[in-house]
PDB file of N, CA, C and O in Angstrom:
ATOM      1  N   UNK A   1      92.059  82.789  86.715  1.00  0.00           N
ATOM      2  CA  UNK A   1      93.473  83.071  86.616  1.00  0.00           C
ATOM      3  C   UNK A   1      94.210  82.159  87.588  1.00  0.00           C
ATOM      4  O   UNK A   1      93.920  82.053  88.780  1.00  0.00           O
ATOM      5  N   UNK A   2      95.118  81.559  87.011  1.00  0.00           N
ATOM      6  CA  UNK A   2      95.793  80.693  88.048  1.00  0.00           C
ATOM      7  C   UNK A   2      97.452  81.369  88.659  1.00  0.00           C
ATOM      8  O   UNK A   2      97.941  82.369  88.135  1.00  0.00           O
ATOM      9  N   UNK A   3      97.909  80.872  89.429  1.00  0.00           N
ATOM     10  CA  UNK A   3      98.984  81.518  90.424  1.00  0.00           C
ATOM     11  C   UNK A   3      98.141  82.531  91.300  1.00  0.00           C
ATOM     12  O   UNK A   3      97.095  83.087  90.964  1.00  0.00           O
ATOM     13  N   UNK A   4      99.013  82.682  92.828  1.00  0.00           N
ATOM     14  CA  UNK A   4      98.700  83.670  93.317  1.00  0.00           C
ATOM     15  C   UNK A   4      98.542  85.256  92.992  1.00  0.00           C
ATOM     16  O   UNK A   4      99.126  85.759  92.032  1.00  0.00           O
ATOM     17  N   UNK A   5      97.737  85.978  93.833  1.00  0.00           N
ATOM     18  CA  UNK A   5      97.390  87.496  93.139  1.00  0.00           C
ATOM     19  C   UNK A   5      98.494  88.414  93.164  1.00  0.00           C
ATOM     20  O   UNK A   5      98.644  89.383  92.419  1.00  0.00           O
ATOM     21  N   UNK A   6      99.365  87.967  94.222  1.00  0.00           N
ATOM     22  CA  UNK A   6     100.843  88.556  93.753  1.00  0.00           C
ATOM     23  C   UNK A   6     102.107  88.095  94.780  1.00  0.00           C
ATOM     24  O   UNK A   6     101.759  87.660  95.878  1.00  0.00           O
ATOM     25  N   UNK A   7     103.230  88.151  94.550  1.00  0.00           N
ATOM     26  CA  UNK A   7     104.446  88.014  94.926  1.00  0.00           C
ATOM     27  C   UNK A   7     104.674  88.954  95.746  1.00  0.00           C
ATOM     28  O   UNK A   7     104.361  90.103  95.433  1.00  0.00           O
ATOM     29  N   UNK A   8     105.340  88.643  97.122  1.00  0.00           N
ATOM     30  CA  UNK A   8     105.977  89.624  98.104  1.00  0.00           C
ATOM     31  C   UNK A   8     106.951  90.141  97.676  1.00  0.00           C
ATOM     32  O   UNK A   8     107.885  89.388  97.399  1.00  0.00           O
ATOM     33  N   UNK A   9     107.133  91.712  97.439  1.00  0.00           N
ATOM     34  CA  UNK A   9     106.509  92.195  98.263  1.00  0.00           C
ATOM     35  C   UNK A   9     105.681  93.379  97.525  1.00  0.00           C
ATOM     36  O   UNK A   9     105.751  94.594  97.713  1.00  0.00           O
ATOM     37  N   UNK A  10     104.956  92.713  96.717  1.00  0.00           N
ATOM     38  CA  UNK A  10     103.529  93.140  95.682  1.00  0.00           C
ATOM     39  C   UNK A  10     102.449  93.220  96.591  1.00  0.00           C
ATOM     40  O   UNK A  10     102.219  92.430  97.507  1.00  0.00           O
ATOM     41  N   UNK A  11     101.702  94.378  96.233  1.00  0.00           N
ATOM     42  CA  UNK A  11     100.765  94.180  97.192  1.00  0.00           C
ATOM     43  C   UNK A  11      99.723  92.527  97.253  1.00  0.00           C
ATOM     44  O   UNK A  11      99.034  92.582  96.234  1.00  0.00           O
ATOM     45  N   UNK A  12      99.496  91.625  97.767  1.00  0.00           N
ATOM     46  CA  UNK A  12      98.992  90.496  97.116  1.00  0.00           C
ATOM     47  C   UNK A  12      97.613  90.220  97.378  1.00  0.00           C
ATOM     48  O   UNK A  12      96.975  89.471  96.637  1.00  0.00           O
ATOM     49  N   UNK A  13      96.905  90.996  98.787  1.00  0.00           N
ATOM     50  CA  UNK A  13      95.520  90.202  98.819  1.00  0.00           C
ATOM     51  C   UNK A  13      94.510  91.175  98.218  1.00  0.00           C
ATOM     52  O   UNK A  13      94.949  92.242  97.788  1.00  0.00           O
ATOM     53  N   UNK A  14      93.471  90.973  98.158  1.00  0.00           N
ATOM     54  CA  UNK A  14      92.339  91.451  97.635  1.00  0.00           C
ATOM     55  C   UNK A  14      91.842  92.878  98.076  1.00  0.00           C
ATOM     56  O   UNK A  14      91.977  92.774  99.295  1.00  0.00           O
ATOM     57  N   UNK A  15      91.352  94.142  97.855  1.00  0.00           N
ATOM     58  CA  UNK A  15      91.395  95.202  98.463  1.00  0.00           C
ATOM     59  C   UNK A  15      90.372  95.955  97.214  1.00  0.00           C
ATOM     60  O   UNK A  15      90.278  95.641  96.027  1.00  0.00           O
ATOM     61  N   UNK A  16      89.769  96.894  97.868  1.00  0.00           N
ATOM     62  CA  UNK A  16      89.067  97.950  97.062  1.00  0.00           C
ATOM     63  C   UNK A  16      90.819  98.710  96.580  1.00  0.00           C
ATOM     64  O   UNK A  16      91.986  98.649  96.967  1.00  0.00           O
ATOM     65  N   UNK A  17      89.820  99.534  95.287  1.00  0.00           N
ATOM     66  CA  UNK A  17      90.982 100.139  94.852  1.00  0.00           C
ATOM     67  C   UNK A  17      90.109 101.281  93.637  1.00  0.00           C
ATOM     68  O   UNK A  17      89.011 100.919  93.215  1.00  0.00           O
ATOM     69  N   UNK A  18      90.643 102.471  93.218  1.00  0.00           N
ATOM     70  CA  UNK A  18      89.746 103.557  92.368  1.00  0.00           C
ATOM     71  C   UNK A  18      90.048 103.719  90.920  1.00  0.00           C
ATOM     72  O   UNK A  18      91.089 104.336  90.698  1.00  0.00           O
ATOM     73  N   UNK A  19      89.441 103.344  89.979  1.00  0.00           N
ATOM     74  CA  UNK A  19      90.441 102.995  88.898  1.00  0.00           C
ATOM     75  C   UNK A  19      90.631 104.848  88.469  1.00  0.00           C
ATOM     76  O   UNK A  19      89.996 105.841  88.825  1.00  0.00           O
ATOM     77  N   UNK A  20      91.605 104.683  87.720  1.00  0.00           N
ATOM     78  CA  UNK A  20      91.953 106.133  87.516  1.00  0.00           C
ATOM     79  C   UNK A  20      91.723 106.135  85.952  1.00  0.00           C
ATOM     80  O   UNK A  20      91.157 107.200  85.707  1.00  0.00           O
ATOM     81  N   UNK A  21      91.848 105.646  85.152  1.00  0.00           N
ATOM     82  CA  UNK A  21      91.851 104.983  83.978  1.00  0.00           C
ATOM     83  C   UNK A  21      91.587 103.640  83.550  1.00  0.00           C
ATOM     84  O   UNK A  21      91.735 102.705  84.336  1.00  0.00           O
ATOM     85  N   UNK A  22      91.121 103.427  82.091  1.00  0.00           N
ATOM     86  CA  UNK A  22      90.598 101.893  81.615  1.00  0.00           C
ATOM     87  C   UNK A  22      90.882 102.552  79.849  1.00  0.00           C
ATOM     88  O   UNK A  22      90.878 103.588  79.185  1.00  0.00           O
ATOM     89  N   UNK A  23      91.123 100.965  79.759  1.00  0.00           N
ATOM     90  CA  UNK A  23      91.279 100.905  77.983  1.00  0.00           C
ATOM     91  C   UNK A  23      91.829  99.638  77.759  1.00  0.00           C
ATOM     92  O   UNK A  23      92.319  98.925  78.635  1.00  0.00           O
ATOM     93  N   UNK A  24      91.718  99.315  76.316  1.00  0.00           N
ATOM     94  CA  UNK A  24      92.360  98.225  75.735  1.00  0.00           C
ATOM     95  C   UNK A  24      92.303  96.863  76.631  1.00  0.00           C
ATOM     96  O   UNK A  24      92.736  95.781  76.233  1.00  0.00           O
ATOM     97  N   UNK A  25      91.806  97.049  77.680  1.00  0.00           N
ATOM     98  CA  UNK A  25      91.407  95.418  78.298  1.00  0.00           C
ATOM     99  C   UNK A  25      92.391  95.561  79.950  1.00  0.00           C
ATOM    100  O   UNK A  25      92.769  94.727  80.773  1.00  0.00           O
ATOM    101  N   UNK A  26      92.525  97.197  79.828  1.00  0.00           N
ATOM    102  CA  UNK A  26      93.714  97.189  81.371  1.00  0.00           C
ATOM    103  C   UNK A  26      93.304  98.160  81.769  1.00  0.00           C
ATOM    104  O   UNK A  26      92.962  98.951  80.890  1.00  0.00           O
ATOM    105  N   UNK A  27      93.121  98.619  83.218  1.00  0.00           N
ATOM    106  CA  UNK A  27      92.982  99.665  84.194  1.00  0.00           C
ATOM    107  C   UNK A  27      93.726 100.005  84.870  1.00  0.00           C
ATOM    108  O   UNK A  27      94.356  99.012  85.233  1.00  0.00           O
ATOM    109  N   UNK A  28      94.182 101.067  85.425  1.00  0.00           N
ATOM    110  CA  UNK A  28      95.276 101.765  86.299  1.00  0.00           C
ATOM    111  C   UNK A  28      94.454 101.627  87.817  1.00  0.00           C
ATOM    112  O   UNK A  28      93.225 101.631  87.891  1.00  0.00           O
ATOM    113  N   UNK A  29      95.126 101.539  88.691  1.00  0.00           N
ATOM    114  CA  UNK A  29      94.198 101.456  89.639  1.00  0.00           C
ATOM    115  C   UNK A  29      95.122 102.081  90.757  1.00  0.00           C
ATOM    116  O   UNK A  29      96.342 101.956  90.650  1.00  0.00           O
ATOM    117  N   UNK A  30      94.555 102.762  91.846  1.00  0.00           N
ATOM    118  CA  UNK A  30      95.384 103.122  93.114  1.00  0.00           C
ATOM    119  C   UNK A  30      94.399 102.152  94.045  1.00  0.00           C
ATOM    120  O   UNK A  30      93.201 101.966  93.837  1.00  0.00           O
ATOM    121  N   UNK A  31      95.181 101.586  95.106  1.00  0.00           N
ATOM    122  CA  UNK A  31      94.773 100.706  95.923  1.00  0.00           C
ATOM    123  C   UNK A  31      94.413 101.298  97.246  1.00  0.00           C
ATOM    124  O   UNK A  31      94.703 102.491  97.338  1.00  0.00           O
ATOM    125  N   UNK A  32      93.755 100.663  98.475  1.00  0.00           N
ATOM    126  CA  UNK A  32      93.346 101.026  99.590  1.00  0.00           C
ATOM    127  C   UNK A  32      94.064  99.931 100.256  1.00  0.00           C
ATOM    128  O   UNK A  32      94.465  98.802  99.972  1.00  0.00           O
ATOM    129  N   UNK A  33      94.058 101.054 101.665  1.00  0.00           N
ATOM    130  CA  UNK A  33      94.603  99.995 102.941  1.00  0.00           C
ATOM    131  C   UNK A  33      93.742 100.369 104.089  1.00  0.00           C
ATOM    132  O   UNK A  33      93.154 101.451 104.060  1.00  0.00           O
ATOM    133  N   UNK A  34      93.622  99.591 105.065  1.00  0.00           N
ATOM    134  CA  UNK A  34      93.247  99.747 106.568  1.00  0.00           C
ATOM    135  C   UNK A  34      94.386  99.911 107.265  1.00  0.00           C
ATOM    136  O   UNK A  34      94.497 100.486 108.348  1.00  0.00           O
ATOM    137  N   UNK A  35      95.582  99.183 106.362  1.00  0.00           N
ATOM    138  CA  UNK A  35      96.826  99.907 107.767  1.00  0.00           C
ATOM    139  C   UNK A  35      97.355 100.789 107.076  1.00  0.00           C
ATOM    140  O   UNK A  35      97.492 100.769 105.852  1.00  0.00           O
ATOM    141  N   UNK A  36      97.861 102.063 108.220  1.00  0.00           N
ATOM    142  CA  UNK A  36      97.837 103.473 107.359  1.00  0.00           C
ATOM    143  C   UNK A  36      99.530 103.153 107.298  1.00  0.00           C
ATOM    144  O   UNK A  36     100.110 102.185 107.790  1.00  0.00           O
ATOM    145  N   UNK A  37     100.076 104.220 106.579  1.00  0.00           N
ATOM    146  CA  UNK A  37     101.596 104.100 106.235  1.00  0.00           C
ATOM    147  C   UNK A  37     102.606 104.110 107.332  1.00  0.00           C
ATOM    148  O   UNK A  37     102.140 103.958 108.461  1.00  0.00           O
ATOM    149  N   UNK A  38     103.654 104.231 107.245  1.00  0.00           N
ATOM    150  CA  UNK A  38     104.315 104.289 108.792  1.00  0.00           C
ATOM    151  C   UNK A  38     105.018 105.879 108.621  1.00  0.00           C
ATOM    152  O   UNK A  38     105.855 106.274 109.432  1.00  0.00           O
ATOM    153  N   UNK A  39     104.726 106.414 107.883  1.00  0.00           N
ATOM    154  CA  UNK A  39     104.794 108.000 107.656  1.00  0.00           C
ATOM    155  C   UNK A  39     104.060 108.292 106.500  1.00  0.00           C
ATOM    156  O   UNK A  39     104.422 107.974 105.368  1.00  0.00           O
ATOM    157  N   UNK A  40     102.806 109.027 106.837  1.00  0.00           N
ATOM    158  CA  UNK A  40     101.754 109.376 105.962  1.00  0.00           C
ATOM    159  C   UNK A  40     102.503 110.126 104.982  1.00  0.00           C
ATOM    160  O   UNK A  40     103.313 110.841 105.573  1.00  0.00           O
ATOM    161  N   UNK A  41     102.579 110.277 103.552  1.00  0.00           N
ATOM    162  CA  UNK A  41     103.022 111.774 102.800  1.00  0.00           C
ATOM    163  C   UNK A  41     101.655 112.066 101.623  1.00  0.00           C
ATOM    164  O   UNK A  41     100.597 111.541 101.276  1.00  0.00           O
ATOM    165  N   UNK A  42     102.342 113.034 101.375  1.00  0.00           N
ATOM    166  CA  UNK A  42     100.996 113.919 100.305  1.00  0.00           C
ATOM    167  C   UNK A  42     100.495 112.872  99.012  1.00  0.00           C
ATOM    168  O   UNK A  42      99.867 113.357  98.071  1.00  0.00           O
ATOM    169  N   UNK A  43     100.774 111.641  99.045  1.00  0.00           N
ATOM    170  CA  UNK A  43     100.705 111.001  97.981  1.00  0.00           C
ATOM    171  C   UNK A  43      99.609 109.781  98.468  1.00  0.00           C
ATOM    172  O   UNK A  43      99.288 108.980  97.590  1.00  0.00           O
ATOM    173  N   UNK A  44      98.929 109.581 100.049  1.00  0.00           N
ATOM    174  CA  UNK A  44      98.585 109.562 101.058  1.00  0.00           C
ATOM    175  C   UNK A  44      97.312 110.088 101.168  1.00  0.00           C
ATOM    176  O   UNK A  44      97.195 111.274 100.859  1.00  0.00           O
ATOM    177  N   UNK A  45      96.204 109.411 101.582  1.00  0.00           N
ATOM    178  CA  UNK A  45      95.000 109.998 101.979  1.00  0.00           C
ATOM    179  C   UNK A  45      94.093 109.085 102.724  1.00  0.00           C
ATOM    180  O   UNK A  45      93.952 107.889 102.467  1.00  0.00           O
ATOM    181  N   UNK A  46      93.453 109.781 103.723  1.00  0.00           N
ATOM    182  CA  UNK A  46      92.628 108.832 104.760  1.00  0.00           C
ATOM    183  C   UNK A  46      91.657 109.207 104.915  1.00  0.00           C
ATOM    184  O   UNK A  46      91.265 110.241 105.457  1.00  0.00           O
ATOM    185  N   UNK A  47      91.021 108.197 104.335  1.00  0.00           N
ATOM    186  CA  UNK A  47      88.827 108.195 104.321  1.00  0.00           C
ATOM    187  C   UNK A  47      89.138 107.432 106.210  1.00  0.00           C
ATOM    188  O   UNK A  47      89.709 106.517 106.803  1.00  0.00           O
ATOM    189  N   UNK A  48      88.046 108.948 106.474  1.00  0.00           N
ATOM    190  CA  UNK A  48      87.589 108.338 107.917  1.00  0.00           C
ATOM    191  C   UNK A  48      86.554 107.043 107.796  1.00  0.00           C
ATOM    192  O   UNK A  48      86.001 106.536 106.820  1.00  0.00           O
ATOM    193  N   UNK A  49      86.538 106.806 108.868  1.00  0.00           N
ATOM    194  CA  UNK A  49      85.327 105.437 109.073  1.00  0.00           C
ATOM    195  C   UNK A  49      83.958 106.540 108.903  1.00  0.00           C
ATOM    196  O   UNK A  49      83.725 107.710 109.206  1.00  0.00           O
ATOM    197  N   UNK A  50      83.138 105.270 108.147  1.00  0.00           N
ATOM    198  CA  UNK A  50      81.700 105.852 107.901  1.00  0.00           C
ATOM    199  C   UNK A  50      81.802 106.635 106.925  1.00  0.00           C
ATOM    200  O   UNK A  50      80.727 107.120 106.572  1.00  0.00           O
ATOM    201  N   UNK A  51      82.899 107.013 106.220  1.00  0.00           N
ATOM    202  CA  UNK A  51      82.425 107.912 105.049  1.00  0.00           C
ATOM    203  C   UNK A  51      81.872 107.993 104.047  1.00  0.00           C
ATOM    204  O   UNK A  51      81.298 108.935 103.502  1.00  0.00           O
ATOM    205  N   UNK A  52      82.112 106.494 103.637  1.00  0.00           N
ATOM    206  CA  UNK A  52      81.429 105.736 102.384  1.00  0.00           C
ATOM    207  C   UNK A  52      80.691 104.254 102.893  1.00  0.00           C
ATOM    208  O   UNK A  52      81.222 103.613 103.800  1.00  0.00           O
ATOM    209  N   UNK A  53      79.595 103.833 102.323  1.00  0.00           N
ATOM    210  CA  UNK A  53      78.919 102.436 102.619  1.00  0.00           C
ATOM    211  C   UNK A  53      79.845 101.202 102.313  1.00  0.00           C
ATOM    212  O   UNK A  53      79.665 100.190 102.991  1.00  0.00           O
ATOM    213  N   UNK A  54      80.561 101.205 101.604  1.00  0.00           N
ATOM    214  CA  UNK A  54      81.015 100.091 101.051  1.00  0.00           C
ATOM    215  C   UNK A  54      82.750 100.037 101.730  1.00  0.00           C
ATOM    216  O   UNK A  54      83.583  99.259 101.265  1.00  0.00           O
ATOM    217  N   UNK A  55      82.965 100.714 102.535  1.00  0.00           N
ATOM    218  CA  UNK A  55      84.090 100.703 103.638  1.00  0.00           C
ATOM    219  C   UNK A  55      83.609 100.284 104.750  1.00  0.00           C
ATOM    220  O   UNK A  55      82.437 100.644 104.866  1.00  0.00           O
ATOM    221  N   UNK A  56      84.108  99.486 105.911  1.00  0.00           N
ATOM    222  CA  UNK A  56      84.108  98.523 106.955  1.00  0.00           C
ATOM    223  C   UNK A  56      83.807 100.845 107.805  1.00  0.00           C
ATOM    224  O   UNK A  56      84.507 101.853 107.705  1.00  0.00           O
ATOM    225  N   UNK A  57      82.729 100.616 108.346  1.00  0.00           N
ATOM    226  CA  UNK A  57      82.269 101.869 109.180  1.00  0.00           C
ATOM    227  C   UNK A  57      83.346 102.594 110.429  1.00  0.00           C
ATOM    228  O   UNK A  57      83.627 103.741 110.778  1.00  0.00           O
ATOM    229  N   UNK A  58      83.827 100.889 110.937  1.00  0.00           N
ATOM    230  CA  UNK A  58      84.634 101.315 111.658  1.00  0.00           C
ATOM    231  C   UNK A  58      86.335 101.614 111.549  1.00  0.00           C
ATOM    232  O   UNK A  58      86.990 101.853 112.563  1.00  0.00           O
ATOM    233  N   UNK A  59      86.632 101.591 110.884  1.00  0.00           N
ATOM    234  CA  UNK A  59      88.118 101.639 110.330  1.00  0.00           C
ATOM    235  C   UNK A  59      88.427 102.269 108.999  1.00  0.00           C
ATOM    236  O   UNK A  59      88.078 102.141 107.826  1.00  0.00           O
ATOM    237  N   UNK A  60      89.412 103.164 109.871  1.00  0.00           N
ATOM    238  CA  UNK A  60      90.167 104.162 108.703  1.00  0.00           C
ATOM    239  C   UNK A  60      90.269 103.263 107.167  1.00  0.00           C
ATOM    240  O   UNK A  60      90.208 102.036 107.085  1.00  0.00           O
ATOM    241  N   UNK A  61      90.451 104.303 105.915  1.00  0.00           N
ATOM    242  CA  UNK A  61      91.266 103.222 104.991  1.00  0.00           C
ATOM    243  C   UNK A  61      92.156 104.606 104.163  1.00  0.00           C
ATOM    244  O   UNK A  61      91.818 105.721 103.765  1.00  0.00           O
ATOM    245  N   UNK A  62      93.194 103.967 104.176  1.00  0.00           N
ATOM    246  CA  UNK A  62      94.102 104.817 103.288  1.00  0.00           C
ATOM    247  C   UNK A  62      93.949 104.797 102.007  1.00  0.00           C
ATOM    248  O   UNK A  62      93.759 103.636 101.646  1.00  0.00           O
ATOM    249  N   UNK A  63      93.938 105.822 100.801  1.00  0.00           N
ATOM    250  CA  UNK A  63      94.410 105.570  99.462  1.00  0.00           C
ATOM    251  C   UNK A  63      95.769 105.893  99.255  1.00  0.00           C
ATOM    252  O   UNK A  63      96.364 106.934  99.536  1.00  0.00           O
ATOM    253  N   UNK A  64      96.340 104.441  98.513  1.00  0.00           N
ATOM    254  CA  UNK A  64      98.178 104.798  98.554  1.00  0.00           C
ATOM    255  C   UNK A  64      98.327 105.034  97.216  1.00  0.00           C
ATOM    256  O   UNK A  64      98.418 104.185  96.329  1.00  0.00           O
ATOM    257  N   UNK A  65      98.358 106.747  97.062  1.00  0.00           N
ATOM    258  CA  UNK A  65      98.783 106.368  95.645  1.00  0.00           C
ATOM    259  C   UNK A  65      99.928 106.023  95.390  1.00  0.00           C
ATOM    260  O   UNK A  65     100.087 105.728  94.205  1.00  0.00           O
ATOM    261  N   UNK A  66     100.638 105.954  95.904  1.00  0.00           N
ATOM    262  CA  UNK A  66     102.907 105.823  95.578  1.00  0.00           C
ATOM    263  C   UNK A  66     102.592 104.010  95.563  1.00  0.00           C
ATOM    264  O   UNK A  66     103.490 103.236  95.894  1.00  0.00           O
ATOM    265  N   UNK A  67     101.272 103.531  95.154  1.00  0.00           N
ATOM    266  CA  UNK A  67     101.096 102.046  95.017  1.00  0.00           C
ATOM    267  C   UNK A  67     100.424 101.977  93.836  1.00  0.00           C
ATOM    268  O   UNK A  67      99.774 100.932  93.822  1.00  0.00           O
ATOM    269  N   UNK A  68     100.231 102.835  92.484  1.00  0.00           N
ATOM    270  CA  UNK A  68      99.363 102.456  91.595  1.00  0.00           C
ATOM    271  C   UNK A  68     100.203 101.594  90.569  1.00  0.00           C
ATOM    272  O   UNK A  68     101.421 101.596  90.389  1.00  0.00           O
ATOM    273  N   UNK A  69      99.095 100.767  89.871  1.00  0.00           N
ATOM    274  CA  UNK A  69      99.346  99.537  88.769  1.00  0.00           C
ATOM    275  C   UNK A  69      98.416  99.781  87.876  1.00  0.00           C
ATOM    276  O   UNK A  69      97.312 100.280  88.097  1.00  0.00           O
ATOM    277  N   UNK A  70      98.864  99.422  86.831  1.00  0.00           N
ATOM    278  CA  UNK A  70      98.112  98.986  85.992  1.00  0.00           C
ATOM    279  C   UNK A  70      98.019  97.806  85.723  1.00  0.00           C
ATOM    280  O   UNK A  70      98.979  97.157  85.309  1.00  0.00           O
ATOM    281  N   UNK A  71      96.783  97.293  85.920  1.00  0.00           N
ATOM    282  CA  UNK A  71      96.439  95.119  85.490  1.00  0.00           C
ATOM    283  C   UNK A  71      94.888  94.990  84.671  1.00  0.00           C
ATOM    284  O   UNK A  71      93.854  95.651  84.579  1.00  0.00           O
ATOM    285  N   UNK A  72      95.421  93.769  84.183  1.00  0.00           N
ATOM    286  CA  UNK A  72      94.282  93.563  83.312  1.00  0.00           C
ATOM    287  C   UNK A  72      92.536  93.583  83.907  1.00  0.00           C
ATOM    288  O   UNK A  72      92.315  92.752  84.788  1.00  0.00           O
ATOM    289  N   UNK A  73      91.903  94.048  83.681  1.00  0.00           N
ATOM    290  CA  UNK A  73      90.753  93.996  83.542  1.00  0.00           C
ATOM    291  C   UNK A  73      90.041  92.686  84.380  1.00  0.00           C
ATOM    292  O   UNK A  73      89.177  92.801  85.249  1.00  0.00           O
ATOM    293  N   UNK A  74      90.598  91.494  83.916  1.00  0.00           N
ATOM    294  CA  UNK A  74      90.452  90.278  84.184  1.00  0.00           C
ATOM    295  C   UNK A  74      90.402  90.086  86.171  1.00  0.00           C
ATOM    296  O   UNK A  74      89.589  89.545  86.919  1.00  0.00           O
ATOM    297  N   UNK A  75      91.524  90.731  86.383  1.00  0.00           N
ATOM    298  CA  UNK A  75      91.792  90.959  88.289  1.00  0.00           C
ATOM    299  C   UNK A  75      90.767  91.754  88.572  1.00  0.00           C
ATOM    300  O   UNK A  75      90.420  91.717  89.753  1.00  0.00           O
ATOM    301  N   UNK A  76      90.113  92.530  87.802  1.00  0.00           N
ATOM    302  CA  UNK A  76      88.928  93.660  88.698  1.00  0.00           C
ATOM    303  C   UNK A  76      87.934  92.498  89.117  1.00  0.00           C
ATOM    304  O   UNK A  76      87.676  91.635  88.277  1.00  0.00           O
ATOM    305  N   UNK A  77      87.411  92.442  90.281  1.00  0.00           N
ATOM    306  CA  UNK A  77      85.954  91.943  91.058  1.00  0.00           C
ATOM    307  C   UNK A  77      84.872  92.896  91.494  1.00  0.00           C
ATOM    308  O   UNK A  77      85.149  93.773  92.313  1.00  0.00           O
ATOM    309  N   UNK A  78      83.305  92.746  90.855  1.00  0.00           N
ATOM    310  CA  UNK A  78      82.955  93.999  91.444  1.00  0.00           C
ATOM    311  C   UNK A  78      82.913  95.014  91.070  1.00  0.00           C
ATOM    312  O   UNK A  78      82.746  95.937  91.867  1.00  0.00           O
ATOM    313  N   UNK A  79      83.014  95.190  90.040  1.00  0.00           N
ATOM    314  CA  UNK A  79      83.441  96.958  89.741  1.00  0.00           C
ATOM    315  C   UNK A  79      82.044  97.550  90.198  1.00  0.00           C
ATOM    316  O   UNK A  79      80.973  96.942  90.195  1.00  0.00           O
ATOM    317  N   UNK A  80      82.317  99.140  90.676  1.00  0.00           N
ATOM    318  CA  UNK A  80      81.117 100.119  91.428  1.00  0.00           C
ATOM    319  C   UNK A  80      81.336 101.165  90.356  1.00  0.00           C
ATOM    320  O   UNK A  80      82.462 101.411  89.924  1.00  0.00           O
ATOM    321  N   UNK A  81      80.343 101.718  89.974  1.00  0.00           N
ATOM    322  CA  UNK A  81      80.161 103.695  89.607  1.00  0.00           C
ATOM    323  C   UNK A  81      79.194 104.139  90.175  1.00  0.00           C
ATOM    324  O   UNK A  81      78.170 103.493  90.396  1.00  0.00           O
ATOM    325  N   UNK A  82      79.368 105.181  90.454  1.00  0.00           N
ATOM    326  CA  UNK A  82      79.173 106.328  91.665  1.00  0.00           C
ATOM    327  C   UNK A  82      77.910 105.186  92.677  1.00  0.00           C
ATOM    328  O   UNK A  82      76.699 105.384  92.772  1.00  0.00           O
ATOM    329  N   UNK A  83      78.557 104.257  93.182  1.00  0.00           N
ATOM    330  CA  UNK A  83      78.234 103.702  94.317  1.00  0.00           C
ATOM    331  C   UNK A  83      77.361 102.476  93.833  1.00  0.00           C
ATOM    332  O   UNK A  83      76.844 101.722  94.657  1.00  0.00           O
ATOM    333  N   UNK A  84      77.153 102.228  91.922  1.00  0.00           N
ATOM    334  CA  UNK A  84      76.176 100.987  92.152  1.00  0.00           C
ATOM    335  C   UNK A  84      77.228 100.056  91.410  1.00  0.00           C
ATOM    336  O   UNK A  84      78.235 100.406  90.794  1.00  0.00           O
ATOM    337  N   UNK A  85      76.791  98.937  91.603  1.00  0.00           N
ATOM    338  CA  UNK A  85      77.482  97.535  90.696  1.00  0.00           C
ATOM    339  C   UNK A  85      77.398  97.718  89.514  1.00  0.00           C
ATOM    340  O   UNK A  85      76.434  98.419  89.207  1.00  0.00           O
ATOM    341  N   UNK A  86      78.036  97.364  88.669  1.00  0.00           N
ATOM    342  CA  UNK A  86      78.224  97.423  87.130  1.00  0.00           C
ATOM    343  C   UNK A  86      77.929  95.749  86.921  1.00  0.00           C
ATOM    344  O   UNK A  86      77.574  95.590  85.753  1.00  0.00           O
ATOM    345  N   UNK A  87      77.951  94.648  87.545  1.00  0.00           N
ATOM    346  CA  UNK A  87      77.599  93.491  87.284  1.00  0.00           C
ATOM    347  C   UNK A  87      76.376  93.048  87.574  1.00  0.00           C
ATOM    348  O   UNK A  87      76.057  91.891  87.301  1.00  0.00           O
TER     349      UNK A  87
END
């Protein structure tokens, strides 16, 4: 895919993310952060460090949902189910 992965102030770099849905060649996805919000709300959730293998052990990561998209298929890298590679 050519151009950058997104425009400011899109989320733009690369990040785990949980798909919520898939079809027709597109997935919905809610994204993760390491920097937490600047006021957490219920839409908001924080995996401690170490909770999962495939999160950095030492650092929080947020799931934002008030950040979900739907994008093509094509942007997923990696895809995991229940913890193994699908590639």
């Amino acid at each position: 895919m050519k151009g950058p992965l997104g425009v400011k102030p899109e989320m733009y770099k690369e990040r785990h993310c949980v798909a919520l849905s898939a079809g027709r060649g597109l997935t919905t996805i809610a994204p993760f952060s390491t920097v937490a919000p600047k006021t957490p709300q219920k839409y908001h959730y924080c995996i401690p460090p170490g909770a999962y293998p495939f999160f950095d052990p030492h650092e929080e990561n947020w799931l934002k949902a008030d950040m979900l998209e739907t994008v093509s298929n094509e942007r997923l890298d990696q895809p995991f189910w229940q913890g193994r590679g699908l590639t």
